[in-house]
C-alpha positions as CSV (number, residue, x, y, z in Angstrom):
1,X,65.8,-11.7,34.4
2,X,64.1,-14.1,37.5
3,X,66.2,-16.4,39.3
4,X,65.2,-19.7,38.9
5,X,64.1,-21.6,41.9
6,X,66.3,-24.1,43.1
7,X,64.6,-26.9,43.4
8,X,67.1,-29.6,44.6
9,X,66.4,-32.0,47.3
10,X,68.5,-30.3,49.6
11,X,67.4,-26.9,48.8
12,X,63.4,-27.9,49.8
13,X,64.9,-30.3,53.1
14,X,63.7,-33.4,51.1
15,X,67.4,-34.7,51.0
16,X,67.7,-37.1,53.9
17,X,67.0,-40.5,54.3
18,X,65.9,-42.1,57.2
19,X,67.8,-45.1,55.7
20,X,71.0,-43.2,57.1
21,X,69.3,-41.8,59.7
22,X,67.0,-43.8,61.6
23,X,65.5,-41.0,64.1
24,X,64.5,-39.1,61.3
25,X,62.3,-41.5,60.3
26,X,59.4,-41.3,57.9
27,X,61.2,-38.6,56.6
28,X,60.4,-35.0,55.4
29,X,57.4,-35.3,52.9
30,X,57.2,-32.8,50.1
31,X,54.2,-30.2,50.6
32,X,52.9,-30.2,47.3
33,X,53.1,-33.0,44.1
34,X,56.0,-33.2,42.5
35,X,58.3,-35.3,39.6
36,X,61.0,-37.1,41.6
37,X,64.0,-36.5,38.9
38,X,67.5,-37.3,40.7
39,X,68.6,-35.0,43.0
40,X,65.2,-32.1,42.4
41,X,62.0,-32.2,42.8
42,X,60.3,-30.8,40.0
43,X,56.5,-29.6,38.9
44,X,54.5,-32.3,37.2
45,X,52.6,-31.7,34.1
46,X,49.7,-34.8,35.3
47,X,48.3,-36.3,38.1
48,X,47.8,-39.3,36.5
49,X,50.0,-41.9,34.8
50,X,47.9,-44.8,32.8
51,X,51.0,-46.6,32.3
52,X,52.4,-46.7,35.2
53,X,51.6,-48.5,38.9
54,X,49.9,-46.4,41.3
55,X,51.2,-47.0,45.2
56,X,50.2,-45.2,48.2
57,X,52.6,-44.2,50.8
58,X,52.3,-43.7,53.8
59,X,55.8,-44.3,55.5
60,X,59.4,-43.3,54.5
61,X,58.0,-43.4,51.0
62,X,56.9,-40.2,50.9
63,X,59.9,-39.2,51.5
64,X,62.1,-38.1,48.4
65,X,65.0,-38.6,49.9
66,X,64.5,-42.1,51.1
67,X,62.6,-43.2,47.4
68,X,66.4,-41.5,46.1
69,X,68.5,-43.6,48.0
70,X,66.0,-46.9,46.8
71,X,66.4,-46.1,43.2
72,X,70.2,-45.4,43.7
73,X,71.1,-48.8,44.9
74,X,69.3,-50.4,42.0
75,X,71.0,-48.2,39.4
76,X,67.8,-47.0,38.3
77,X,67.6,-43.1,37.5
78,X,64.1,-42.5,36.0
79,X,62.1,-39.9,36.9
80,X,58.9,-40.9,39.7
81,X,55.7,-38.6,39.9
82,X,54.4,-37.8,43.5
83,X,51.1,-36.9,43.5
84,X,49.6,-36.1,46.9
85,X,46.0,-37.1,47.3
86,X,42.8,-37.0,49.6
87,X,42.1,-40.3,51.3
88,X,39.5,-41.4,52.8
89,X,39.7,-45.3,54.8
90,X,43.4,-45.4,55.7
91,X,45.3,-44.6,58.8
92,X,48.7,-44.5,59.8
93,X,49.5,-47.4,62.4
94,X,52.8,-49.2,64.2
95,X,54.4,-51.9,62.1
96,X,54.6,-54.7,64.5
97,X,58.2,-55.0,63.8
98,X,61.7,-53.7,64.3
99,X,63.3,-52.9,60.9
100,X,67.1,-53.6,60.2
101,X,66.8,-50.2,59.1
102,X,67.0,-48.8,62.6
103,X,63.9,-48.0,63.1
104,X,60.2,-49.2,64.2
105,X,58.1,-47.9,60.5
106,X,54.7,-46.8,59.8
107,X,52.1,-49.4,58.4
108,X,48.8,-48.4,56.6
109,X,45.8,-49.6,58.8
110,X,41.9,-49.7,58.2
111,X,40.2,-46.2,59.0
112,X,36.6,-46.1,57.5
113,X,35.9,-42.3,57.4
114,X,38.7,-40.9,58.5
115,X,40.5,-38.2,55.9
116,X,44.4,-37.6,55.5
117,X,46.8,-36.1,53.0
118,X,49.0,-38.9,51.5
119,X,51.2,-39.4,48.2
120,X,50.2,-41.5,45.4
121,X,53.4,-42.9,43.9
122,X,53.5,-43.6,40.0
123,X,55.9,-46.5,39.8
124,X,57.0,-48.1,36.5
125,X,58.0,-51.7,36.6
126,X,61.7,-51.6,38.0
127,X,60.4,-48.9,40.1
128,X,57.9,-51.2,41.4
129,X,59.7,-54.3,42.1
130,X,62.7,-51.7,43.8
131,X,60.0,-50.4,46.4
132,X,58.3,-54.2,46.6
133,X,62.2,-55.9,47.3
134,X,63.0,-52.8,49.5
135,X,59.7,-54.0,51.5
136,X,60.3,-57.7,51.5
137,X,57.4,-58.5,49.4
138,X,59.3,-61.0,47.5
139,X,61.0,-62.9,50.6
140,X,58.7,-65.7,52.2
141,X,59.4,-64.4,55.5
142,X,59.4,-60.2,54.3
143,X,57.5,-57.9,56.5
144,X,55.0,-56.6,54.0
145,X,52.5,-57.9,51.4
146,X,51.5,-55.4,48.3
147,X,47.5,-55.4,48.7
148,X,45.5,-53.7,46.1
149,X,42.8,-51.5,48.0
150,X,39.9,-50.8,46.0
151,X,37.2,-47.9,45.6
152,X,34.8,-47.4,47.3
153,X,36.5,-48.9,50.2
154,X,39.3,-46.5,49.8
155,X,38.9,-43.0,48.4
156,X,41.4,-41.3,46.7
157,X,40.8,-37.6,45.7
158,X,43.1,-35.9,43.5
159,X,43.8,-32.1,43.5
160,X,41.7,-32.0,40.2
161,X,38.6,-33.8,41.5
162,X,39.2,-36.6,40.2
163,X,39.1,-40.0,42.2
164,X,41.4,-43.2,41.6
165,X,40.1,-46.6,41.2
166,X,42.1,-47.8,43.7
167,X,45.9,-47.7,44.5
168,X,48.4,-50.3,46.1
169,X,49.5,-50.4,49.8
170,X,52.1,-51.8,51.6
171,X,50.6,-54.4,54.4
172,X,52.5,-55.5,57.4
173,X,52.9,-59.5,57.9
174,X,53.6,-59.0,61.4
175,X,50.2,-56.5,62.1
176,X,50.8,-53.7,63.8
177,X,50.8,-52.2,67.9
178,X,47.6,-51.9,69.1
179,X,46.8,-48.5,71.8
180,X,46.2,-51.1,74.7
181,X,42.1,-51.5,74.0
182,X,42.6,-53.6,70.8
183,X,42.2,-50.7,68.1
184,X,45.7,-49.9,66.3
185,X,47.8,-47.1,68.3
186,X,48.9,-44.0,66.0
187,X,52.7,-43.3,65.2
188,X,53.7,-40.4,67.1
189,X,57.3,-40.3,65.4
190,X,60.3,-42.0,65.6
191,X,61.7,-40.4,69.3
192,X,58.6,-40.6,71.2
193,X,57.6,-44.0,70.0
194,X,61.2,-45.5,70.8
195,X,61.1,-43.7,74.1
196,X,57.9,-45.2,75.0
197,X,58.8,-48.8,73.9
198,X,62.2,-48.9,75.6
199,X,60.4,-47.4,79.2
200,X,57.5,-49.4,78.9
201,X,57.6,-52.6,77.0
202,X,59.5,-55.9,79.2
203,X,62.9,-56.9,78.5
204,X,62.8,-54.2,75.6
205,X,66.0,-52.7,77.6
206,X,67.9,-55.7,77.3
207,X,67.5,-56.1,73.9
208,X,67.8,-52.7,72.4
209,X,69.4,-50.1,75.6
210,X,68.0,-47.3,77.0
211,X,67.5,-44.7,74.4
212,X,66.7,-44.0,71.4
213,X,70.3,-43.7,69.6
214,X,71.2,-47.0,71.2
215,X,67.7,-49.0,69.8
216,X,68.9,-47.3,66.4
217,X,72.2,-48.4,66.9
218,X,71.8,-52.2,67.8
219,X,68.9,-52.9,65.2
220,X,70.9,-51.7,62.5
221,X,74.1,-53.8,63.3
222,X,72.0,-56.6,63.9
223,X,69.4,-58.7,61.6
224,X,68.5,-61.6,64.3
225,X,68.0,-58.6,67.4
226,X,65.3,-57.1,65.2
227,X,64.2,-60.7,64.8
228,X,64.2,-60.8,68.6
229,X,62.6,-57.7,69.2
230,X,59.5,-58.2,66.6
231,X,58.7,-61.9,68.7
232,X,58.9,-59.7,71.7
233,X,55.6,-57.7,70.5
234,X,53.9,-61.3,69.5
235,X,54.9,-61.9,73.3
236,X,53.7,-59.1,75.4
237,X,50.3,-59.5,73.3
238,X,51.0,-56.0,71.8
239,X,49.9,-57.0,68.6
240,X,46.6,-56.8,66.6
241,X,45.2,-56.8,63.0
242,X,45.5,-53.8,60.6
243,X,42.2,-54.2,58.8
244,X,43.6,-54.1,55.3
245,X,44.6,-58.0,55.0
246,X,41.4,-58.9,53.4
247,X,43.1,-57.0,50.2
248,X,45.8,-59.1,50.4
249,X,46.3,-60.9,47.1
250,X,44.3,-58.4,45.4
251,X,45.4,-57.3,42.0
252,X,43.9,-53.9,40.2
């Protein structure tokens, strides 16, 4: 008689959450679709949902362990498809902000032409507004807005073929770090991005230390220092447009 394949969180390295451990940050991404179902990861049956929202992630999202310990605050223990896709038009940027999470996230930015594998996240309603409080999109002064990005502008190919209307994306209030010519820089991971920001960016030091344990540290115990250290972008001029915020207000 087979074994059956374990297919718990843990047993696939899907179980951590960069919400407990900031470095770690976006998280490990599953390699293939899957039906996020407590603590496993289990084969889906569909790669589409018509009743439920679709969402793109491109952060800690992605990350089953991260979307487990969202749901597990709220008390909400339904099951949440994740359906990687083909898309075409978005990138993967620098949220110009520090998170109280610890860490300094991903935010979706404008790439016409350029292809990467993301997850499409089929959200039903207390799903949805778990992942839009958990983003701020509620609060007047949150860091994201949900934007609706369209086809064609955004292209979104399934493993079947088949190609979304559109999907939701999570778009950063604050914009996001641009690579020093004006164009938004790409997120090299949580270590080297710190690592760069502390050496390089004035009077980071002072607010945050000197590595990246102690910028994990200090955000995390402290709401108004992230406050401090998302001005200090605006400040240094490090901060430019994502390209998405045209979307913004955009319903499907």
């Amino acid at each position: 008689m087979p074994v059956e394949e374990d297919r718990s969180l843990r047993a696939l390295g899907l179980d951590e959450a960069p919400r407990t451990h900031p470095l770690l940050y976006p998280g490990a991404w599953p390699r293939e679709s899957g039906l996020l179902d407590g603590h496993r990861l289990l084969p889906l049956d569909r790669l589409v949902y018509e009743d439920r929202v679709p969402v793109l992630a491109v952060g800690s999202n992605a990350c089953p362990g991260q979307l487990r310990h969202k749901m597990a605050e709220s008390g909400i223990i339904t099951a949440l498809p994740m359906v990687r896709a083909r898309v075409t038009g978005v990138g993967i940027g620098v949220s110009a902000h520090v998170s109280r999470m610890g860490y300094v996230s991903h935010s979706p930015v404008a790439a016409p032409g350029a292809v990467r594998e993301l997850f499409v996240l089929w959200l039903d309603a207390r799903q949805v507004a778990v992942i839009d409080a958990s983003e701020g999109v509620p609060r007047p002064d949150g860091n994201f807005r949900r934007a609706w990005l369209p086809a064609p502008d955004v292209r979104i190919e399934l493993a079947d073929g088949s190609v979304l209307p559109g999907a939701y994306a999570y778009v950063n209030r604050h914009g996001v770090l641009h690579d020093g010519a004006g164009a938004p820089r790409g997120h090299p991971g949580q270590r080297p991005l710190l690592t760069d920001l502390l050496a390089n960016v004035p009077g980071m030091r002072e607010l945050f230390g000197a590595s990246p344990e102690e910028f994990c540290a200090r955000a995390r115990a402290d709401r108004g220092l992230c406050a401090r250290g998302t001005r200090l972008f605006a400040e240094e001029k490090m901060v430019t447009v994502c390209g998405l915020e045209r979307y913004v207000g955009s319903q499907q």
